[in-house]
C-alpha positions as CSV (number, residue, x, y, z in Angstrom):
1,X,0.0,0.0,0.0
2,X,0.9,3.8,-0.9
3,X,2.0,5.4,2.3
4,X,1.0,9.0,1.3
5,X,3.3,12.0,0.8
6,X,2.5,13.4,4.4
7,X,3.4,10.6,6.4
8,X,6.5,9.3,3.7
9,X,8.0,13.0,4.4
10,X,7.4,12.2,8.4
11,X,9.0,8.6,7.9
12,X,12.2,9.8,5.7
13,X,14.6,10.5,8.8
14,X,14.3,7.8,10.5
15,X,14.7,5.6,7.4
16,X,18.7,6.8,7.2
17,X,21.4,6.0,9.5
18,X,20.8,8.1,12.6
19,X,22.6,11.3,11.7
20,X,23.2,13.1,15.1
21,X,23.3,17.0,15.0
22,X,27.0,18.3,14.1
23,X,27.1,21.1,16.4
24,X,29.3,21.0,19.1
25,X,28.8,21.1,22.6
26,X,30.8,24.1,24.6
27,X,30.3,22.7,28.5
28,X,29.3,20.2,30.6
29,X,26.4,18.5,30.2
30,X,23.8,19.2,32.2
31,X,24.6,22.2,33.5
32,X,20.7,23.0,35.3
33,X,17.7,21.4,35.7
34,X,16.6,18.7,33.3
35,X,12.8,19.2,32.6
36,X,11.3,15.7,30.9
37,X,7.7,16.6,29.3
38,X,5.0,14.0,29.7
39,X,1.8,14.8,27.6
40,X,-0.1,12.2,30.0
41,X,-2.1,12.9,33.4
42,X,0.1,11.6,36.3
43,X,0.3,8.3,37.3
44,X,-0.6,7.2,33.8
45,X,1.8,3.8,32.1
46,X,3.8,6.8,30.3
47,X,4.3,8.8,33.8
48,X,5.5,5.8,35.3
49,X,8.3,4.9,33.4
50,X,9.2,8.5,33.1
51,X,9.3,9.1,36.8
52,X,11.3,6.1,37.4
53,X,14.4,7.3,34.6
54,X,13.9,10.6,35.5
55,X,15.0,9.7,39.5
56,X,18.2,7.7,38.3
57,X,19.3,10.5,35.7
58,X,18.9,12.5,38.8
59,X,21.2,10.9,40.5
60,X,23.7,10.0,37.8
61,X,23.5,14.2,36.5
62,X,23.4,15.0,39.8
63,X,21.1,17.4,38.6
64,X,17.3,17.2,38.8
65,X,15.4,15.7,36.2
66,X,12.1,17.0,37.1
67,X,9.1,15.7,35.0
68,X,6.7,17.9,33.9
69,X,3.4,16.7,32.9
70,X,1.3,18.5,29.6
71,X,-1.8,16.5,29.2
72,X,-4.4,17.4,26.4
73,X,-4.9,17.7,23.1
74,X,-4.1,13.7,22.4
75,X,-0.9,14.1,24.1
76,X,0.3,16.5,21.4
77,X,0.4,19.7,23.8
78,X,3.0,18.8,25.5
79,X,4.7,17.7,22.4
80,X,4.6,21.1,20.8
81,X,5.9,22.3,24.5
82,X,9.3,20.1,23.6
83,X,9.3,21.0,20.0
84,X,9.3,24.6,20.6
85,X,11.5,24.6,23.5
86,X,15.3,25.3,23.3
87,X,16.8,22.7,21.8
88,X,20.0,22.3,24.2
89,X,19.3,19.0,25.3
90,X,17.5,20.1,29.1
91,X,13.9,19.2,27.6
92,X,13.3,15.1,27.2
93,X,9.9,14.2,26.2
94,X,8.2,11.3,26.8
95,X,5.8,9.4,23.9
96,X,4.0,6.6,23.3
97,X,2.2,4.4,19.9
98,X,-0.4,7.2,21.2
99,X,2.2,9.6,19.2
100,X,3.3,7.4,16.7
101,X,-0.5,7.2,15.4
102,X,-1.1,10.6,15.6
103,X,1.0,11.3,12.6
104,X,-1.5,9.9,10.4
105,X,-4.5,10.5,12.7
106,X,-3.8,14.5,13.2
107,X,-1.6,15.3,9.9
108,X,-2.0,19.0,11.0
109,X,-0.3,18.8,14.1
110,X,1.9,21.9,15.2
111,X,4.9,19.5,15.3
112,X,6.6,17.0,12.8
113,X,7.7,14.3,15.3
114,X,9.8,12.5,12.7
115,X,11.6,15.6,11.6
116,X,11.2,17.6,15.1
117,X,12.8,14.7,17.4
118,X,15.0,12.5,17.7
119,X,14.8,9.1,19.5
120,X,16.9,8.6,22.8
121,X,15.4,5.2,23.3
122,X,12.3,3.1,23.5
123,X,12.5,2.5,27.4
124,X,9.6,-0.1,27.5
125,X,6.4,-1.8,26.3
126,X,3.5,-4.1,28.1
127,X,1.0,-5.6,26.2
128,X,-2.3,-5.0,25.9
129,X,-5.1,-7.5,27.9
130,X,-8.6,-8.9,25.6
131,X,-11.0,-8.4,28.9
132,X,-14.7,-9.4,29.7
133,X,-17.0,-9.2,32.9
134,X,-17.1,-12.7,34.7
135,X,-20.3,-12.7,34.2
136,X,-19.9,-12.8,30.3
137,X,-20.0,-17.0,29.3
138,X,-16.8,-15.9,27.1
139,X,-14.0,-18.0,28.9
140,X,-11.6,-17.9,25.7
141,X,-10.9,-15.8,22.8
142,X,-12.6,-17.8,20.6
143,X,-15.9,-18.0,22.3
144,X,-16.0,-13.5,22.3
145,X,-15.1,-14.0,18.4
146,X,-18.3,-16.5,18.1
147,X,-19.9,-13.9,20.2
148,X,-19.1,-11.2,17.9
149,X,-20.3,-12.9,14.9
150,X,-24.2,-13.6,16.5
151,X,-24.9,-10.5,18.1
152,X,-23.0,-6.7,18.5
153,X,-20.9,-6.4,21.0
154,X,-20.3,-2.9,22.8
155,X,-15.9,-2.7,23.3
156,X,-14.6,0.3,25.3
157,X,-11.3,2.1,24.4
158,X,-9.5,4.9,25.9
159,X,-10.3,7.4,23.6
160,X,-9.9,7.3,19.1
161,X,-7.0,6.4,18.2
162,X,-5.6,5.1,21.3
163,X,-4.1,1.7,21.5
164,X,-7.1,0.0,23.3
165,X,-9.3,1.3,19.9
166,X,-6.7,0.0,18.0
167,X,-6.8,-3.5,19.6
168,X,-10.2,-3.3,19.4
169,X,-9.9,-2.3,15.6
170,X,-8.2,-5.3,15.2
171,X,-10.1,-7.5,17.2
172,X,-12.6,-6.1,14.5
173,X,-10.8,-7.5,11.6
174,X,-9.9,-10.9,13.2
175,X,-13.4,-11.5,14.1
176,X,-14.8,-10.8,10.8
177,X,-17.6,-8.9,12.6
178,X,-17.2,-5.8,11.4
179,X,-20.5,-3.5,12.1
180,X,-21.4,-6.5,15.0
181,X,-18.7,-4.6,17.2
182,X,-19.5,-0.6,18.4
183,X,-16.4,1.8,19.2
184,X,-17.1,3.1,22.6
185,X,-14.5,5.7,23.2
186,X,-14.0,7.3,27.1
187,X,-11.6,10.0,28.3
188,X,-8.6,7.6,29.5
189,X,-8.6,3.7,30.2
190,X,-10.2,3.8,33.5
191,X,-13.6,5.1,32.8
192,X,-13.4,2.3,30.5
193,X,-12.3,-0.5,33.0
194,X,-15.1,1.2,35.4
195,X,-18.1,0.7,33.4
196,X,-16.5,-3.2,32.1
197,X,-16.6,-4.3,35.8
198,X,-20.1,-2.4,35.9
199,X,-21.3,-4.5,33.3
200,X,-21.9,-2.0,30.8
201,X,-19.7,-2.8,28.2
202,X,-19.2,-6.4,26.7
203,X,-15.3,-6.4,26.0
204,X,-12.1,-4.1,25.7
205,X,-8.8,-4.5,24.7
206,X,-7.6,-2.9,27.8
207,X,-3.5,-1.5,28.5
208,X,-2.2,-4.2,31.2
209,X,-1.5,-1.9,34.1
210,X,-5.5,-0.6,33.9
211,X,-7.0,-4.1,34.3
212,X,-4.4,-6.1,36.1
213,X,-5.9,-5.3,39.7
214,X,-9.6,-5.8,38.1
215,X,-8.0,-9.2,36.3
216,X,-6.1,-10.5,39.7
217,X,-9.3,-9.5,41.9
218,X,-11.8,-11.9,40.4
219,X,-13.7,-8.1,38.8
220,X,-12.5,-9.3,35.1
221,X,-11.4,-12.1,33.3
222,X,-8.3,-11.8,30.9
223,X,-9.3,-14.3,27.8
224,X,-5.5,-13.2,25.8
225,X,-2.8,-11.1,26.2
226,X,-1.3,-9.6,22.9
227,X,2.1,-9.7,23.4
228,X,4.6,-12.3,22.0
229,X,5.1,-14.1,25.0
230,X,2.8,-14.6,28.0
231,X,3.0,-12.0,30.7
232,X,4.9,-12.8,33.8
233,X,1.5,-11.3,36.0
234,X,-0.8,-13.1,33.9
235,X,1.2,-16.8,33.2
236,X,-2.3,-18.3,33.1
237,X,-3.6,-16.1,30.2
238,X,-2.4,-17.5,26.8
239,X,-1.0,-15.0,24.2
240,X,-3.5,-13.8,21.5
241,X,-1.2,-16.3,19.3
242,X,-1.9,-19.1,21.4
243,X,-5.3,-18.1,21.3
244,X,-5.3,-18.8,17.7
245,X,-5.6,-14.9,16.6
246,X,-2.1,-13.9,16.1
247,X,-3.0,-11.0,13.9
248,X,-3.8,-9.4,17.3
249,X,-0.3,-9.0,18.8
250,X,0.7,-5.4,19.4
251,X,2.4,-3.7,22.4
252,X,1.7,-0.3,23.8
253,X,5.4,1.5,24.6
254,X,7.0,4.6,25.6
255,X,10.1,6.1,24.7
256,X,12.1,9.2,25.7
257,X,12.6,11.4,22.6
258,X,14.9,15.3,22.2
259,X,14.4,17.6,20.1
260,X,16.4,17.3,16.9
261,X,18.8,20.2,17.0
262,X,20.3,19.0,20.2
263,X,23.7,19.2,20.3
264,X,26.2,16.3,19.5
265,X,27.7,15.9,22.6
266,X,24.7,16.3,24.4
267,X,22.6,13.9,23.1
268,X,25.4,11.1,23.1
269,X,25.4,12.2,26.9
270,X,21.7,11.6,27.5
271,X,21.5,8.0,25.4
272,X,24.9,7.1,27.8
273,X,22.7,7.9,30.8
274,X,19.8,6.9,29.6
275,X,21.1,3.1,29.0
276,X,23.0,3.2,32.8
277,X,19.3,4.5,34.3
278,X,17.4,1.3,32.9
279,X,20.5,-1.1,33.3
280,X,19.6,-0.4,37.3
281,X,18.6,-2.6,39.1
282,X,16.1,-1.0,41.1
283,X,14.7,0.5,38.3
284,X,13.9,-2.8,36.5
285,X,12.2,-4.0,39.3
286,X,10.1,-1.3,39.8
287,X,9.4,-0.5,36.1
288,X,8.5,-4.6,35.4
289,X,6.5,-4.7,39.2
290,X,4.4,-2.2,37.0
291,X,4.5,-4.5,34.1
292,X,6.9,-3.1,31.9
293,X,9.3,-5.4,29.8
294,X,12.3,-2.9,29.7
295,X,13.5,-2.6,26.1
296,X,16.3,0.3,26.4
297,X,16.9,0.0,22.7
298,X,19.9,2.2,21.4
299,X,18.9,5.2,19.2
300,X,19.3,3.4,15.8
301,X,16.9,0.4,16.8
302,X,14.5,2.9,18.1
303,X,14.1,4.9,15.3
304,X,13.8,1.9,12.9
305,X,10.9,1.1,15.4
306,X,9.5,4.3,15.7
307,X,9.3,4.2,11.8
308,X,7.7,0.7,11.5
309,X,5.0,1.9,14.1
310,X,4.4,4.7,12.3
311,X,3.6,2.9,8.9
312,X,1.7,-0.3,10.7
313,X,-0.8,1.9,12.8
314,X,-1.3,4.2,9.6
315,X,-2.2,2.0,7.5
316,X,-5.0,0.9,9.8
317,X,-6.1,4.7,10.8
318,X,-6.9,5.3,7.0
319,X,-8.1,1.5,6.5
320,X,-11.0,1.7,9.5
321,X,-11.8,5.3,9.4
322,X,-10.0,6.3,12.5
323,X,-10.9,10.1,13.0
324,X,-10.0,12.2,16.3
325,X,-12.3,13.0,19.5
C-alpha cells in the first residue's frame, strides 16, 4: 500500500542512518535542571516509566530531572511544548504508539515528530489484555469472536485512536464482525475499565497496568494477552497467538525522545545515561513490578521502530476510518 506523501515526508529521517546533530557542545552536560515533558495525566503507564528514569538521571547528572506533565490535546500539547523549546538538550519528552499514530491520525499537528525529534530510546512496552465481565460466558478468545459474529458487542477504548481502539480495531478485523462490534470511546482507560466491571460494556482491549488489579481481583477475566510471549503477572492467560488470533499481537510502549537540533555531545550524553538508568537494578524491578518489559533499545533500533509503528498503525487509521475525539 501507498503510504502517502505526508506521512512518507514524516518517515524519511528515520529511514537513514541516525545522523546526530554536528554542532558542538561548549560545556558540561547538564549544567541546570533537566525538565522531561509527559503529555499524559500523572500516574498514567507513560508517567511511570518517566518518573522512574527521570529519579536515576537525577542521580547520575546529579542534577534534577524534574518531570513535567502537559496532558491534552491527544498528548500533542505537551509535544509542541518540547518542540518549541530550546533545543540544548535540558527538555526530554516522553511518547508513546499514542504519538506514533497521531501522525497519520492529526496530519496537522503543530509538530513534525519525525523531523522535530529525535529518538533517545524506546524504554519499554507491556501488552495489551482482551478483557470481559465474569459474568460474560466468554472463557476464551474464541468463544468472544463466536460472540461477535451472533450479536454486537459494545468494546470500550480509551479514547480514538488510542491503543485499546486499535486493539479493538483489530479484534474487529480478526473476528470478521465488522458492524457486529461498536467503538465506545472514554476519556482515559479507566472510565473504561469502570463501566466493564459495571457490566456495561461487553469487552475491551484494555492497556495491562488498567486491568491487572480488576483481572487478579476476580472483577474481570483476561481471555488473551497480545504480546509475544505470556506475561509474567498473567502466566495463566495464553497470548493472543496461542489463542489462535495472532493477527492481534501489538504492544503499547514509551520512549524518551529530544528535540532534533540538540547538540552532539549532548545527546550522546543523555543516550549514555539513559542506558545506565534502565541497566539499574532498582529501576527494573520497579518498572516490570508495574509490568513493563524494559527494552532500552539504542537510538538506531528505536528509530527503525519508531518508523515501522508509524507505517503499521497508519495503515489501519486510514483503512478503519479512525478520526480524532
Amino acid at each position: 500500500m501507498l503510504i502517502p506523501r505526508r506521512a512518507a515526508l514524516a518517515l524519511a529521517p528515520l529511514l537513514t542512518p541516525l545522523a546526530l546533530p554536528a554542532r558542538a557542545q561548549t560545556s558540561a552536560f547538564p549544567d541546570r535542571t533537566v525538565r522531561y515533558i509527559v503529555p499524559f495525566t500523572p500516574a498514567g503507564l507513560t508517567d511511570i516509566m518517566a518518573r522512574l528514569v527521570a529519579h536515576r538521571l537525577s542521580e547520575i547528572w546529579a542534577k534534577p530531572v524534574v518531570v513535567e506533565n502537559r496532558a491534552g490535546g491527544n498528548a500533542m500539547i505537551g509535544a509542541d511544548a518540547a518542540a518549541k523549546s530550546l533545543p540544548d538538550g535540558h527538555t526530554l519528552l516522553a511518547i508513546t504508539l499514542t504519538h506514533a499514530v497521531n501522525v497519520s491520525l492529526i496530519p496537522d499537528a503543530p509538530y513534525d515528530l519525525m523531523r522535530d525529534f529525535l529518538p533517545v530510546s524506546i524504554l519499554g512496552s507491556l501488552p495489551l489484555v482482551v478483557v470481559v465481565n465474569p459474568s460474560n460466558p466468554a472463557r476464551s478468545l474464541a468463544d468472544l469472536i463466536a460472540q461477535a459474529r451472533g450479536r454486537v458487542l459494545n468494546g470500550g477504548s480509551s479514547g480514538n485512536g488510542s491503543p485499546p481502539h486499535l486493539g479493538l480495531e483489530l479484534f474487529r478485523r480478526v473476528s470478521g464482525a465488522g458492524g457486529n462490534i461498536t467503538h465506545v470511546p472514554y476519556r482515559g482507560g479507566a472510565p473504561g475499565v469502570t463501566d466493564l466491571v459495571a457490566g456495561n460494556l461487553d469487552f475491551m482491549v484494555s492497556n495491562l497496568p488498567e486491568c491487572l488489579a480488576q483481572i487478579q481481583g476476580g472483577r474481570l477475566r483476561g481471555l488473551a494477552v497480545t504480546g509475544a510471549a505470556r506475561h509474567r503477572l498473567l502466566p495463566d492467560t495464553p497470548t493472543v497467538a496461542e489463542a489462535g488470533a495472532p493477527e492481534l499481537e501489538m504492544t503499547n510502549w514509551t520512549a524518551m525522545l529530544t528535540n532534533t537540533a540538540v547538540p552532539r555531545a549532548a545527546f550522546a550524553e543523555i543516550a549514555r545515561a539513559t542506558q545506565l538508568a534502565l541497566r539499574d537494578g532498582e529501576t527494573r524491578r520497579r518498572a516490570e513490578e508495574g509490568g513493563f518489559d524494559v527494552l532500552a533499545w539504542d537510538p538506531d533500533r528505536s528509530r527503525a521502530f519508531a518508523a515501522e509503528e508509524v507505517t503499521r498503525w497508519g495503515r489501519l487509521v486510514r483503512e478503519a476510518g479512525i478520526r480524532p475525539d
